[in-house]
C-alpha positions in Angstrom: -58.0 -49.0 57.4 -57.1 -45.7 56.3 -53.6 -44.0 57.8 -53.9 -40.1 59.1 -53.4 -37.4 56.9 -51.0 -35.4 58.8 -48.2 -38.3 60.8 -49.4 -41.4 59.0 -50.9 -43.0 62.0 -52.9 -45.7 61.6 -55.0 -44.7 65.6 -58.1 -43.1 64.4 -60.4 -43.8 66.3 -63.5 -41.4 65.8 -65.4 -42.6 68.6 -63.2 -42.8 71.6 -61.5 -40.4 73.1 -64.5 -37.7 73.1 -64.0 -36.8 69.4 -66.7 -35.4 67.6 -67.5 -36.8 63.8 -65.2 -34.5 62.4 -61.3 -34.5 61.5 -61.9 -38.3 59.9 -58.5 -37.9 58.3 -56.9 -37.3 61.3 -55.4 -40.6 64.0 -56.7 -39.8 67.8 -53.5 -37.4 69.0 -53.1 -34.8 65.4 -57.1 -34.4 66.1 -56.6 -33.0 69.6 -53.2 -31.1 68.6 -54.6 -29.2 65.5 -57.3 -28.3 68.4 -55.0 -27.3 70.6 -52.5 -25.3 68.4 -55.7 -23.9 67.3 -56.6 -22.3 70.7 -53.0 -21.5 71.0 -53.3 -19.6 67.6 -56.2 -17.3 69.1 -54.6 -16.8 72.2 -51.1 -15.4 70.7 -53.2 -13.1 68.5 -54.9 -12.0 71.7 -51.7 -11.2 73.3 -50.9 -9.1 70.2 -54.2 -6.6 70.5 -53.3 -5.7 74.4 -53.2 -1.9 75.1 -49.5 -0.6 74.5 -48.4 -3.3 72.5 -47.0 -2.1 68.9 -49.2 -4.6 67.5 -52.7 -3.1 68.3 -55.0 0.0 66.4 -56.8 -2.5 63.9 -60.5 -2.3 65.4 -61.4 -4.7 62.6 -58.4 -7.6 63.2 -59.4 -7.0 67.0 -62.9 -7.8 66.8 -62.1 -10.7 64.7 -59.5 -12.1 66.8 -62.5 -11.6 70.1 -64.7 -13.3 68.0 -62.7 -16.1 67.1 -61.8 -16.3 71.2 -65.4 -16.1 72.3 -66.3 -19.2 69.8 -63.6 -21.7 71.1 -64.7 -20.6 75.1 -68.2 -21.8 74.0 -66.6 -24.9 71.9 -64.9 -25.5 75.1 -67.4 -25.2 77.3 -69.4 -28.1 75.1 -66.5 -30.3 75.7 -65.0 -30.1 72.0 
């Protein structure tokens, strides 16, 4: 029984809980919070590219950060 990589838990369980085959290293709960802070992650660079904000003007960071958005909507739309 292996332990997880990132708390030391001992709950992975790669089959329950709608996980995918991925993340093996990681117990049940640090596999849905690295998703999680993940989607949090785009979504704060998202609210750094709106109009007026001091933060916006890179075309190319913008259109990375939309990309990256409009992949986890379809990830999350799959149910990942």
């Amino acid at each position: 029984m292996n332990a997880c990589t990132r708390c030391g838990s001992f709950a992975i369980n790669p089959a329950w809980h709608g996980r995918d085959d991925s993340d093996l290293d990681l117990c049940d709960v640090c596999y849905w919070r690295g998703r999680a802070e993940r989607r949090l992650s785009i979504l704060l660079d998202i609210s750094m590219i709106r109009p007026g904000h001091p933060g916006c003007g890179d075309l190319s960071r913008e259109q990375r950060v939309w990309a990256d958005f409009e992949a986890e909507i379809q990830r999350a739309a799959k149910g990942e």
